[in-house]
Backbone as numpy.savetxt, mean C-alpha at the origin, in Angstrom:
# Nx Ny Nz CAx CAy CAz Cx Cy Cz
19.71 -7.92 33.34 18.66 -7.34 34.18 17.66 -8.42 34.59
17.15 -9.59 33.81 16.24 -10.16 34.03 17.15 -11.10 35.06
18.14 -11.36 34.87 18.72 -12.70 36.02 18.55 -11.77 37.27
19.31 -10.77 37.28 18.81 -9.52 38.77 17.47 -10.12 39.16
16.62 -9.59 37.92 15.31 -9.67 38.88 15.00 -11.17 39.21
15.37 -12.21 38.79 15.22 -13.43 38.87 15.60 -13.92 40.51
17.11 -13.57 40.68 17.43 -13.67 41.63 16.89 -12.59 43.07
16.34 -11.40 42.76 15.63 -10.88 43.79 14.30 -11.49 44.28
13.74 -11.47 43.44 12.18 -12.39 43.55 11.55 -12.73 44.48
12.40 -13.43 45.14 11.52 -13.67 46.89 11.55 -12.40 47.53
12.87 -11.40 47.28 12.84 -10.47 48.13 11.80 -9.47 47.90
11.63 -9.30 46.55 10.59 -8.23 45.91 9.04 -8.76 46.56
8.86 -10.31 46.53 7.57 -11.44 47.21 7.23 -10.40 48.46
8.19 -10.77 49.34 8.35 -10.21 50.44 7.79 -9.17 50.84
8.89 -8.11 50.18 8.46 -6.77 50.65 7.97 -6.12 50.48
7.29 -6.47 48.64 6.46 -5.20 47.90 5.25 -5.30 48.24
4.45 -4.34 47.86 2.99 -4.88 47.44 2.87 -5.29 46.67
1.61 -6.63 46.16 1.61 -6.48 44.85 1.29 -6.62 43.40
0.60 -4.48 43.85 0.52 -4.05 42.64 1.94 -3.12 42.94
2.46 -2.98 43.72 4.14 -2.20 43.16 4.84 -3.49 42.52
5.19 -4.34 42.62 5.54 -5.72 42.54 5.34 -5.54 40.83
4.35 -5.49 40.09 3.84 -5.55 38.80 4.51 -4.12 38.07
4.43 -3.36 38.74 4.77 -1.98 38.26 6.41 -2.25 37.91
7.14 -3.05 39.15 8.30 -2.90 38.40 8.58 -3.90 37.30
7.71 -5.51 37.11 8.04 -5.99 36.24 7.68 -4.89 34.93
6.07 -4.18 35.03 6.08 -3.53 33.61 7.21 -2.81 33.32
8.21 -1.92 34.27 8.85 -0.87 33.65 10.46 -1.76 32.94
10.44 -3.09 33.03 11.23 -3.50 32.44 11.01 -4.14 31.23
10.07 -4.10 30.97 9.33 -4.81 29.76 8.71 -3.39 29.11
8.95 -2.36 29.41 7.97 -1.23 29.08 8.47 -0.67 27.60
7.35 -0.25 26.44 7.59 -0.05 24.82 8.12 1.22 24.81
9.25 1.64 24.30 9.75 3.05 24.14 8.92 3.42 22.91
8.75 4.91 22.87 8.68 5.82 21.55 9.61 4.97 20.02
10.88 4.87 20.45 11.68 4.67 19.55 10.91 3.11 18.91
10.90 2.59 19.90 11.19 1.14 19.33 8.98 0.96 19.08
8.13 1.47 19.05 7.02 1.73 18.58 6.90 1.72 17.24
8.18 3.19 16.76 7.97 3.78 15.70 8.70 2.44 14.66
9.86 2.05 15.58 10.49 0.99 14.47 9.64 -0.28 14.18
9.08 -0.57 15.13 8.17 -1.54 14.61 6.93 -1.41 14.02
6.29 0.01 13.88 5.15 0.24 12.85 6.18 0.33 11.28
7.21 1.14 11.30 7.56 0.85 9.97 8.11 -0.46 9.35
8.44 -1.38 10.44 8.69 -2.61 10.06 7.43 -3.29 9.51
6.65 -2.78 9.97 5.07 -3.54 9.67 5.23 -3.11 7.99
5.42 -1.80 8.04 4.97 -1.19 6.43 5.80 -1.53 5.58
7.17 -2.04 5.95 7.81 -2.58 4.97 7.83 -3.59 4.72
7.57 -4.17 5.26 6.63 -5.64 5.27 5.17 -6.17 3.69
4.60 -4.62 4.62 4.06 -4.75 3.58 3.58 -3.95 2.15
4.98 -2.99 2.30 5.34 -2.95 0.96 5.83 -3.62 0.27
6.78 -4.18 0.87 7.39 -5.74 -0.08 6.33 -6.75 -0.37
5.72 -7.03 0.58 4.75 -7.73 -0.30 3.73 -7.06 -1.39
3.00 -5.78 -0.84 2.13 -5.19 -2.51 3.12 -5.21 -3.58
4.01 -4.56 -3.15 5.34 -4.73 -5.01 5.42 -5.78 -5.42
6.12 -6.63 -4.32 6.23 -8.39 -5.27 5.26 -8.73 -5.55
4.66 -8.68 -5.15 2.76 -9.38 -5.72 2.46 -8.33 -7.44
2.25 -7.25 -7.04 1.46 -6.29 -7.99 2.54 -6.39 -9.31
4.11 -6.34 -8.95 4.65 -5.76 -10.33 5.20 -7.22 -10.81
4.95 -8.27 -10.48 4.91 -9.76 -11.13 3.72 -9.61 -12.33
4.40 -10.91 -13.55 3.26 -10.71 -14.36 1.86 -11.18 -14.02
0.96 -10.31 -14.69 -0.06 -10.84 -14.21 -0.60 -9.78 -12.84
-0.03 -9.57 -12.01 0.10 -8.91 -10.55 -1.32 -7.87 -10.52
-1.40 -6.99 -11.35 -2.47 -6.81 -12.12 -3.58 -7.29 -12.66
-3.17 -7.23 -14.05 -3.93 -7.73 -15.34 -5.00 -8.99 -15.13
-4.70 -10.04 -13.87 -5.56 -11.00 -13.24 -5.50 -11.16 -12.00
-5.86 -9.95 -10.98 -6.17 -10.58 -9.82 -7.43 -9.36 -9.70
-7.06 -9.29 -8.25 -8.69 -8.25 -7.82 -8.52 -6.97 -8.09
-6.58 -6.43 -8.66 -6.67 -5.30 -8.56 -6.52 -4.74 -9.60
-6.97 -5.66 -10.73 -6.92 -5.01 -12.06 -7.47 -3.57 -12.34
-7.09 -3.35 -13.19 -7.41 -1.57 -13.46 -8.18 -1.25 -14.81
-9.71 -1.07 -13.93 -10.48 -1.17 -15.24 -10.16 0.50 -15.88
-11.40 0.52 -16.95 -11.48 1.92 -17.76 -11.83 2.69 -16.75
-11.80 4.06 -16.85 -12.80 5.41 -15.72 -14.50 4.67 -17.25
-15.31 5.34 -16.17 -16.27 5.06 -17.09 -16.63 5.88 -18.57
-16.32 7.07 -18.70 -16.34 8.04 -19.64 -15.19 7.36 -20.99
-14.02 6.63 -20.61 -13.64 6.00 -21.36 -14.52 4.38 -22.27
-15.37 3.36 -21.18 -15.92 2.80 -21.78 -17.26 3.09 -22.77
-17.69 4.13 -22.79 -17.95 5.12 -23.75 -17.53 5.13 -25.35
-16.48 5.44 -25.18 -15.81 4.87 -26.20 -15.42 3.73 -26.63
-14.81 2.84 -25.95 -15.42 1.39 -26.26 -15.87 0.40 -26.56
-17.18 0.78 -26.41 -18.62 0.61 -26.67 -18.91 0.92 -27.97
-18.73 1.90 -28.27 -18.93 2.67 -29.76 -17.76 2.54 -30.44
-17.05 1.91 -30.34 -15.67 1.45 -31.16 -15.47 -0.16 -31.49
-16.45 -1.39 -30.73 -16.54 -2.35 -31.52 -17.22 -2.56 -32.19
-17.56 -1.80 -33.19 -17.93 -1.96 -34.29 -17.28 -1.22 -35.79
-16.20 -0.35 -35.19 -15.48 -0.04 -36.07 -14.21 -1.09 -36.26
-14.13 -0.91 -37.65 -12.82 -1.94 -38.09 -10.75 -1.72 -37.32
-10.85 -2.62 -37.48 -9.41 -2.84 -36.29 -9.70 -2.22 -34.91
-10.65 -2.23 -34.31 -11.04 -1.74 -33.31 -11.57 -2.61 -32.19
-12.27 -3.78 -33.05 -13.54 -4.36 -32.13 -12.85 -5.06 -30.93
-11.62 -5.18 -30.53 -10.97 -6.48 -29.30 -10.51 -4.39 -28.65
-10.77 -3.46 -28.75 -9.82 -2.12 -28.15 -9.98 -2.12 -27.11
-11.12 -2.88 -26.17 -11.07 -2.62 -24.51 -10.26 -3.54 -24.03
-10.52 -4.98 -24.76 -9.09 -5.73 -24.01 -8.00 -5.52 -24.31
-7.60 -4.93 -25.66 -6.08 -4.90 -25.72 -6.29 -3.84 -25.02
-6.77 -2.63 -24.62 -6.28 -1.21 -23.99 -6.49 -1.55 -22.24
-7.07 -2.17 -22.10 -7.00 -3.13 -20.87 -5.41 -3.84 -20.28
-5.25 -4.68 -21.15 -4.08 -5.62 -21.07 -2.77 -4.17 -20.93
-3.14 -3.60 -22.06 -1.91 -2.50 -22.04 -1.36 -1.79 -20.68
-3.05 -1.03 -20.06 -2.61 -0.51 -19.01 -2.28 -0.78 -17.81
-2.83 -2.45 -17.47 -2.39 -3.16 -16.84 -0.82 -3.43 -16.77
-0.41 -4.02 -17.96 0.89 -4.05 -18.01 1.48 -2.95 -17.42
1.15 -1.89 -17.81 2.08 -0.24 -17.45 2.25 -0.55 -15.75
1.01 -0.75 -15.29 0.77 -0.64 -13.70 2.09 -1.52 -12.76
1.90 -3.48 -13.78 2.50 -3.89 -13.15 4.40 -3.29 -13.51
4.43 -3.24 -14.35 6.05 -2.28 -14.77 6.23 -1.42 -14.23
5.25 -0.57 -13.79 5.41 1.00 -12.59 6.05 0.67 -11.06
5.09 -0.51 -11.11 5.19 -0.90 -9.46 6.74 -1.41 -9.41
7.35 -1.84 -10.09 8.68 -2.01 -9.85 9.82 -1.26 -9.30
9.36 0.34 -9.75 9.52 1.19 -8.96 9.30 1.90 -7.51
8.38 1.71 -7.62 7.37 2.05 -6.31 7.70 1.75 -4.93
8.48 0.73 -4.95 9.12 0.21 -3.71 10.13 1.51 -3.20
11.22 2.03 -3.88 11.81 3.04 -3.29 11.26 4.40 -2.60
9.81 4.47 -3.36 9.21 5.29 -3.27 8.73 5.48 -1.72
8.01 4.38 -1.50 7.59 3.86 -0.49 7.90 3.64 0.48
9.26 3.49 0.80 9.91 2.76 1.75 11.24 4.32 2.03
10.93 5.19 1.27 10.95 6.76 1.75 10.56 7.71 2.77
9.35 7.21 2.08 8.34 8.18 2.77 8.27 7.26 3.95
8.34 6.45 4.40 8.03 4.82 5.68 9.38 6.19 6.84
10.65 6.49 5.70 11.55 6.46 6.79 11.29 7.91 7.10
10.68 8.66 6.41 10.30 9.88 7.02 9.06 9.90 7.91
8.37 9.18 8.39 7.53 8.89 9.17 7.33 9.50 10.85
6.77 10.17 11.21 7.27 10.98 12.23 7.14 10.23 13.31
7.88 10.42 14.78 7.78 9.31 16.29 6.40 9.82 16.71
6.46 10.68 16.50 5.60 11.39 17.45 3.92 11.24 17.67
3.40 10.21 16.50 2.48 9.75 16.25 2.26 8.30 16.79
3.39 7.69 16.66 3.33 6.33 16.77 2.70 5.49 17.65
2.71 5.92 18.85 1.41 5.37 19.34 0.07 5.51 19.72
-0.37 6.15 19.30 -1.72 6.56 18.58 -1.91 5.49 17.27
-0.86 5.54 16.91 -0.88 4.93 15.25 -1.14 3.31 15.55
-0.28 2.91 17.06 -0.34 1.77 17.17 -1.41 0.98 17.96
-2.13 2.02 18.64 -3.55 1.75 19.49 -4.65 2.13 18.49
-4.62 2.24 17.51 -5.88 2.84 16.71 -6.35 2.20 15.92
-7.00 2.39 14.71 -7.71 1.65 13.86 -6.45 0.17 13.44
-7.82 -0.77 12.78 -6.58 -1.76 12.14 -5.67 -1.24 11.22
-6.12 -0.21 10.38 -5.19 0.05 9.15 -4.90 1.62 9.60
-4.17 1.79 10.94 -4.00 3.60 11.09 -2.83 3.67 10.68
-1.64 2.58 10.41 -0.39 3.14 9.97 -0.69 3.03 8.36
-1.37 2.10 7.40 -1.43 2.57 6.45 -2.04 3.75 5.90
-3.18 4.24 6.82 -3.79 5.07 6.63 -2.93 6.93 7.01
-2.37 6.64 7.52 -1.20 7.47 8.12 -0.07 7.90 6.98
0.05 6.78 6.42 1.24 7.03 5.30 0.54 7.71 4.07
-0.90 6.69 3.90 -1.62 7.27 2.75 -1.75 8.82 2.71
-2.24 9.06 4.25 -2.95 10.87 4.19 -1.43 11.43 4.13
-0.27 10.95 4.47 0.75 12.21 4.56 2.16 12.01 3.12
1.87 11.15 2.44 2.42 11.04 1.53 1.92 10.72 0.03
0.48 10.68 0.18 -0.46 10.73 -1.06 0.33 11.34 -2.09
0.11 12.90 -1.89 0.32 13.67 -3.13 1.87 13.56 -3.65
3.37 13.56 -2.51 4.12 13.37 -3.06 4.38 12.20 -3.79
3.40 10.75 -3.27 3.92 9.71 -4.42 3.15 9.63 -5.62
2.04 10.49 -5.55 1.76 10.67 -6.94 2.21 11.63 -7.80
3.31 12.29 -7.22 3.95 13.72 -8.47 5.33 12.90 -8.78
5.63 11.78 -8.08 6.71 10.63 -8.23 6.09 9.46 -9.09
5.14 9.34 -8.72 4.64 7.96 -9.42 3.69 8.04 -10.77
3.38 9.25 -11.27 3.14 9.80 -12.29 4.03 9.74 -13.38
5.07 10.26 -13.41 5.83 9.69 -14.74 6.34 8.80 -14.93
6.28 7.45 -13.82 7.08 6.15 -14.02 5.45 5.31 -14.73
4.15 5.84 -14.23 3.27 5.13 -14.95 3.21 5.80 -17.02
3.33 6.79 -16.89 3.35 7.05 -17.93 4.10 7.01 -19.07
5.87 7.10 -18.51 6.89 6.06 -18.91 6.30 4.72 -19.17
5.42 4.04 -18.32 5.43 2.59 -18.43 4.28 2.57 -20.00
2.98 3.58 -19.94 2.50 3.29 -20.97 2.71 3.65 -22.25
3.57 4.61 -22.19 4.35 4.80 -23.44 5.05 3.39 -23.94
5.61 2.93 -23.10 6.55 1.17 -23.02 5.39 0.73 -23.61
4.47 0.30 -23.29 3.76 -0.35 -23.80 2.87 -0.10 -25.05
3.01 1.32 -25.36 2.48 1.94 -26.11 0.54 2.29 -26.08
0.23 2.54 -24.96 -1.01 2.49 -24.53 -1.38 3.93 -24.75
-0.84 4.50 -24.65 -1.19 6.17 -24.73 -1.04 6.23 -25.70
-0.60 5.37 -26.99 -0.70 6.01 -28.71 -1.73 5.04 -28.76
-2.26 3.82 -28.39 -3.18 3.34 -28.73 -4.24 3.84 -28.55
-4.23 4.37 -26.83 -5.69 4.71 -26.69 -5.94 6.42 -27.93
-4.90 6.96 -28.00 -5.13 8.59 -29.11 -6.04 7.98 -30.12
-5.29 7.12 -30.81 -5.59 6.42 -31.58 -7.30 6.48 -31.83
-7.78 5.50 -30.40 -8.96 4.76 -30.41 -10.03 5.89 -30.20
-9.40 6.52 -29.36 -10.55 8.46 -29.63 -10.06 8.95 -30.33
-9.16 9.34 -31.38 -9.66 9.89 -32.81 -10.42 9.11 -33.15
-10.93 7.59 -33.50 -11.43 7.00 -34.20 -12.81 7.38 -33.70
-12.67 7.28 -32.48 -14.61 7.65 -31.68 -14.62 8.82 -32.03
-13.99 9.96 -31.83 -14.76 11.19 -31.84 -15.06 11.50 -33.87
-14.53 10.97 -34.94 -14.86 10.54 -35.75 -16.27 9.79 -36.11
-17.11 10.14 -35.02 -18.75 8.72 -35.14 -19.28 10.00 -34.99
-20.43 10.57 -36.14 -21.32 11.46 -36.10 -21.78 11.56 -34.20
-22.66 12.51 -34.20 -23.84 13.13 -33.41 -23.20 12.22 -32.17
-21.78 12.44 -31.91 -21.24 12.26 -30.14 -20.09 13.22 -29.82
-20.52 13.15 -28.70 -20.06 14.32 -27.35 -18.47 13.99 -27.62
-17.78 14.74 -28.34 -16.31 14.36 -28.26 -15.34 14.30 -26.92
-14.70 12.84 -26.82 -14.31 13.00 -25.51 -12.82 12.42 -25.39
-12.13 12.89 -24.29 -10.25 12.89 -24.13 -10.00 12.87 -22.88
-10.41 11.44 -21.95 -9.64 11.27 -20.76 -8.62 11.26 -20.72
-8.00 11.21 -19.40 -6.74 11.56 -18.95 -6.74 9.89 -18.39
-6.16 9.23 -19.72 -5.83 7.83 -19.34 -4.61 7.37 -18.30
-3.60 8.58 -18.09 -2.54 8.32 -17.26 -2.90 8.51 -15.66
-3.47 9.51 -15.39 -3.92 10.40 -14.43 -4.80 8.61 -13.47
-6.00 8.51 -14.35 -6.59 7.04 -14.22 -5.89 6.29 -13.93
-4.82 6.00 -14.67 -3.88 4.28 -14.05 -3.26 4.65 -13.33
-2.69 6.09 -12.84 -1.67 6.00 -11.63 -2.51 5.83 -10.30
-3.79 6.72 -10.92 -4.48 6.85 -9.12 -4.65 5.00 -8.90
-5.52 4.25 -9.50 -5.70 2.99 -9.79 -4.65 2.15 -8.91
-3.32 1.98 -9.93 -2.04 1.58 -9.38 -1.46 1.80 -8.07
-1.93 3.46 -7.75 -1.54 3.31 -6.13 -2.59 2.96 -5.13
-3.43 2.90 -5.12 -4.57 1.92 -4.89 -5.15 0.97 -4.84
-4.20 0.31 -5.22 -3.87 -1.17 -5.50 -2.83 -1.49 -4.11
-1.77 -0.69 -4.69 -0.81 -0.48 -3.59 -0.90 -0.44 -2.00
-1.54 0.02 -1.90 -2.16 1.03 -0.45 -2.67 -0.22 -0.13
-3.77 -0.76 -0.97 -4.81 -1.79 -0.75 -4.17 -3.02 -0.04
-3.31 -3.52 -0.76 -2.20 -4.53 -0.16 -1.44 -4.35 0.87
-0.59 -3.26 1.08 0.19 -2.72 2.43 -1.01 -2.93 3.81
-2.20 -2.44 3.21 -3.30 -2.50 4.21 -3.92 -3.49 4.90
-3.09 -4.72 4.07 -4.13 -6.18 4.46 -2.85 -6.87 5.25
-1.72 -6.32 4.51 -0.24 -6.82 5.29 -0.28 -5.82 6.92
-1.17 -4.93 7.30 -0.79 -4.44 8.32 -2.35 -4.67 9.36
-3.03 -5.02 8.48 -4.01 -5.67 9.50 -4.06 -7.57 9.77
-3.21 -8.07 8.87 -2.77 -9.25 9.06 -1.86 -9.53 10.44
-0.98 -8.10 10.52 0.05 -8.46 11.87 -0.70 -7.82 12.58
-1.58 -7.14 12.81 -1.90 -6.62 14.11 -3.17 -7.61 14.48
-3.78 -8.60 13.62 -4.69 -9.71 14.18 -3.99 -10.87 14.06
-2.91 -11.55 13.66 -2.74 -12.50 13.55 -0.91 -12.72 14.22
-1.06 -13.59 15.52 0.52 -13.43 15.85 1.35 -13.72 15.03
1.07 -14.98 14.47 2.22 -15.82 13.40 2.64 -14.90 12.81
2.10 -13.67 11.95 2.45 -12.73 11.34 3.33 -12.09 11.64
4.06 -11.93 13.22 4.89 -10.75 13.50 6.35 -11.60 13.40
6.55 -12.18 12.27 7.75 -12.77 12.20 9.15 -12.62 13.05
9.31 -10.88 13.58 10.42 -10.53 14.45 10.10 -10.61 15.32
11.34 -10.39 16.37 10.90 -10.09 18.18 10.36 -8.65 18.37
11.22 -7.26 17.56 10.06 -6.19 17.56 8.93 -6.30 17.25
8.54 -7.03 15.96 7.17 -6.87 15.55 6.13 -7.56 17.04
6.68 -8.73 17.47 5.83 -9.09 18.91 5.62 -8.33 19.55
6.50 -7.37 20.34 6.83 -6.75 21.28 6.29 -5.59 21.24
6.04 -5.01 19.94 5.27 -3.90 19.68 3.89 -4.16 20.04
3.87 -5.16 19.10 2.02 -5.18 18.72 1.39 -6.03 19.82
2.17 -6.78 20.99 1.67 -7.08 21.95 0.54 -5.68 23.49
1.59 -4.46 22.43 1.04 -3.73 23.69 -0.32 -3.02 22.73
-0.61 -3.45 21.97 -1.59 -3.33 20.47 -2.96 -3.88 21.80
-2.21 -5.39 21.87 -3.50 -6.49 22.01 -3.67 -6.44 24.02
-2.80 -5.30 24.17 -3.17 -5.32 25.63 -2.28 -6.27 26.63
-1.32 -6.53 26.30 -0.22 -7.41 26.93 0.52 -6.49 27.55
């Protein structure tokens, strides 16, 4: 098609106007529905592969920005537990623990993710692709939230059992609620690291999808260009 139009060229010079002249180069260069939608989920798998490889490496966690502190009602306990015996290091080891769980969860998480990416509806997609910097992560977040957390709930809790964080932390509140004249208390330490963990998740996919929609180098494919060119008004 393009040698066609190559070789018409003077004739199109000629005879069109031209703004008809432009109209027909756009409709050959013009972004389908289809190929929109494939290149926003290319974006997200993108950067789901990168939050997983990053997050469920050691460490991925446990030392970067997305470590996963206590809810605060847990440092509570804490607090009032270094000073009891075999206790006094319980926020960093229960720290280190649930960290670990997070980065061991996320190993999973990729299938999860890259699910819900393919159930993703067309019909949004460009809206999704003219809109905020982060509307496709934000898109996946609002419409697949709850199912990856009734999925990603027992692979974190599997993970802290692995690590044994959920008998440690029982452990560390029997020992607190054992301290005279305090409010006895029993977070939901799993509930905490999953929301955490996918939030972490999200967080990363989010920087991988505002990375390609501001930065060209980023769109490594010819879809990813071709999409996000009509992003930047090309």
């Amino acid at each position: 098609m393009k040698k066609i139009l190559f070789l018409l060229m003077p004739v199109f010079m000629l005879s069109c106007d031209p703004a008809d002249l432009q109209k027909i180069l756009d409709t050959t260069s013009q972004l389908t529905g289809e190929e929109t939608a494939r290149g926003l989920k290319e974006a997200l798998n993108f950067g789901v592969e990168d939050a997983v490889g990053f997050l469920s490496a050691e460490d991925g966690y446990n030392k970067s920005l997305y470590r996963i502190l206590l809810p605060e009602e847990a440092r509570k306990v804490t607090d009032k537990l270094k000073v009891v015996p075999g206790f006094s290091q319980v926020e960093d080891v229960i720290l280190e623990k649930i960290n670990r769980a997070a980065e061991d969860a996320a190993k999973s998480a990729g299938p999860i993710f890259l699910d819900a990416i393919k159930k993703m509806s067309f019909s949004d997609a460009m809206n999704i692709l003219m809109g905020e910097k982060n509307a496709a992560t934000t898109y996946l977040n609002r419409n697949t939230n709850q199912a990856l957390y009734s999925e990603f709930s027992p692979v974190i809790t599997n993970s802290l059992n692995k690590f044994n964080a959920l008998e440690y932390w029982a452990d560390a509140v029997n020992a607190y609620n054992k301290i005279p004249f305090i409010t006895k208390v029993n977070p939901d330490l799993g509930d905490h690291v999953t929301g955490k963990a996918m939030e972490g998740l999200f967080s990363l996919v989010e920087k991988k999808e505002e990375g390609i929609r501001s930065d060209v180098s980023q769109r490594t494919t010819s879809l990813l260009q071709k999409v996000f060119a009509k992003q930047d008004g090309n």
